[in-house]
N, C-alpha and C positions, 0 to 999 in steps of 0.2 A: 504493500500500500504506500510506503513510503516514497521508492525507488518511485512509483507512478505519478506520484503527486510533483513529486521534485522534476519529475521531466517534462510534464506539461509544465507546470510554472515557468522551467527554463525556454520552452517554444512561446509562449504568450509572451512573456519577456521581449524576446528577438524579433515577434511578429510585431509588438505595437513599436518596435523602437524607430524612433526620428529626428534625424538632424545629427549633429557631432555625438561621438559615442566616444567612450575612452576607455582602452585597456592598462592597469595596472600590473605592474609582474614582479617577482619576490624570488629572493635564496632565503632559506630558514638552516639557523643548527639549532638543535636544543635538545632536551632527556626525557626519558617515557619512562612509568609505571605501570605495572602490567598486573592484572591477577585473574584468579579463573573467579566466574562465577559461583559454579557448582560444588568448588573443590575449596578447603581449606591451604593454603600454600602462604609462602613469605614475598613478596614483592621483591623483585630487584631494578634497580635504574638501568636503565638499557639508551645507548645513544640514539641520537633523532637526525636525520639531514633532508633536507629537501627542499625544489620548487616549483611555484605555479605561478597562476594568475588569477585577476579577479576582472572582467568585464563588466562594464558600466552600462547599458544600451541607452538609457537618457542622460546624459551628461550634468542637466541639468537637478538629478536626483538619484538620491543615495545608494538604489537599488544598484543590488548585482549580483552576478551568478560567478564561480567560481571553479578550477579543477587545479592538479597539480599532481605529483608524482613524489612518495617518501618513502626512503629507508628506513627501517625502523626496527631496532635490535630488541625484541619483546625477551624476559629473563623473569623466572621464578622459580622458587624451589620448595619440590615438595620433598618433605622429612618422612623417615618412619613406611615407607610404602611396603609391601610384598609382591613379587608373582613367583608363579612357576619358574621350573630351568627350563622349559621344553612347552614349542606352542600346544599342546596336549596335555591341559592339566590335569586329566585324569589319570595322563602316563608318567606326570614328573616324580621325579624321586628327590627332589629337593626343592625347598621354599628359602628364595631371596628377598633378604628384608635389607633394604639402603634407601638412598637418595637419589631423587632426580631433578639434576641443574639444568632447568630448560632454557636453551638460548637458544631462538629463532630471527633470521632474516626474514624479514617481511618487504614486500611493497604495495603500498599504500596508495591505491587511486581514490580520491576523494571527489565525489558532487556535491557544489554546493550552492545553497543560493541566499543573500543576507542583506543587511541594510547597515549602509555608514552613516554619520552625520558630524559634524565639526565641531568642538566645544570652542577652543581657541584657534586663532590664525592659524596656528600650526600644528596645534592636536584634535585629533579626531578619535573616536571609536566605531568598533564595528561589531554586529553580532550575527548567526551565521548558524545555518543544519541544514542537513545532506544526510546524502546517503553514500559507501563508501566498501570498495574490495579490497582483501585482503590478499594477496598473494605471497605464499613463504617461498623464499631463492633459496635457503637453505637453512638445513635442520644440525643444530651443532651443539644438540643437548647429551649430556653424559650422565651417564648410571653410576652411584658408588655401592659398591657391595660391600652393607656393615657387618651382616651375619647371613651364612649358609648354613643348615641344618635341616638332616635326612627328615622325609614324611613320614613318621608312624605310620604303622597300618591301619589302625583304626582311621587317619586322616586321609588316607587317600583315595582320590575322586569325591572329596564333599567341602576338603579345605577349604573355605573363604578367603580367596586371595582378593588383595586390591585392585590388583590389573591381571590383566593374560597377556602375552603376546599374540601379535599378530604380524602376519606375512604381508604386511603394505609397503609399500616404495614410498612414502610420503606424506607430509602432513597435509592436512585437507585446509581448503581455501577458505574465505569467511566473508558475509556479507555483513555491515555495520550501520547504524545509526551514530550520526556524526553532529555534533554541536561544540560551538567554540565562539570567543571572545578577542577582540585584537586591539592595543591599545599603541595608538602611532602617532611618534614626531618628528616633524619632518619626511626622512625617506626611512626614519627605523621604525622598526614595530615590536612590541611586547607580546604574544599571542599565549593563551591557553586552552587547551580543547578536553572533549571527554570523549571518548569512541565507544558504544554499548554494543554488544554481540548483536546479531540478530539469528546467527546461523551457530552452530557448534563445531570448534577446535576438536579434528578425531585422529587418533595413532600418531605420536612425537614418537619418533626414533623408536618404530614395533611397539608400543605400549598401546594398550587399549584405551586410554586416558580419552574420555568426551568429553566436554565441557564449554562454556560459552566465556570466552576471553576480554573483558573488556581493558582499557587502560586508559590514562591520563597522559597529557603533552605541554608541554610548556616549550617555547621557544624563542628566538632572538629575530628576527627580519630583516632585511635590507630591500627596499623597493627600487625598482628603477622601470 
């Protein structure tokens, strides 16, 4: 519903626009905060880089639509997990209990559509939601094994493990709900965003881990 809403806005936008129109464009660095929704895990700071634009179609007013392209290092860590040795937990003979440091590359295509206005001569704010994909470039999370210890026999095939493994090549893509704030002087800008899952994060590095990922952004701007 989202994804539809924000695409007509953006054609109405472009169809009523007339007269001088202005594109603005931006390099962003800054840090993200990551966690899962469904899962209890530790947050870690993960770096941010990227850049877009923001399209004005009435020059004359605030409105505009937005896209842009970001790297994004998403990092958490869950404590304490279990699975099997073997994707056949009813055939494993031993249960691993450690940690998993998830580090994921992400890129970031954001849709957006928001409205600026001016406080003083030279500063202005803006506020801004979209819709937005996730695509991971690479999976670069690591397993630590705290403790190995063989399955009783009574436990085996009914053990309550955390996760299982699985036979996937990759972590799955993610579609978001995207809102953010921008606070700018001159050609810098201050921005902060919130990205809320809308789709579920499945299988980091063969783990069965579902979940829905949101995180937080903060960064630095330069317009030109």
């Amino acid at each position: 519903m989202y994804k539809k809403l924000i695409i007509l806005s953006i054609i109405t936008l472009l169809w009523i626009s007339k007269g001088k129109t202005k594109t603005t464009r931006y390099i962003e660095l800054g840090i993200n905060q990551s966690q899962f929704r469904n899962e209890s895990c530790k947050s870690k700071i993960g770096p941010s880089i990227g850049m877009g634009f923001n399209y004005y179609p009435i020059n004359s007013c605030g409105l505009f639509v937005g896209s842009g392209l970001v790297y994004q290092n998403k990092r958490m860590l869950l404590e304490g997990r279990t699975w099997p040795s073997t994707l056949e937990p009813e055939y494993a003979s031993w249960i691993i209990t450690g940690d998993l440091d998830i580090s994921i590359l992400y890129l970031e295509v954001p849709l957006t559509i928001g409205y600026s206005f001016r406080v003083l001569s030279q500063f202005s704010s803006s506020s801004y939601a979209g819709y937005s994909f996730s695509f991971p470039l690479k999976d670069n999370t690591r397993h630590t094994e705290n403790e190995i210890r063989e399955i009783k026999p009574d436990e085996r095939g009914t053990h309550n493990f955390d996760y299982l493994l699985v036979d996937e090549s990759g972590v799955s893509w993610s579609n978001n709900y995207h809102i953010g704030f921008r606070f700018s002087y001159s050609r810098f800008a201050l921005t902060t965003s919130y990205v809320r899952a809308l789709s579920f994060t499945k299988d980091i590095e063969g783990i069965n881990i579902k979940s829905k990922l949101d995180s937080y952004k903060i960064s630095f701007a330069v317009t030109f």
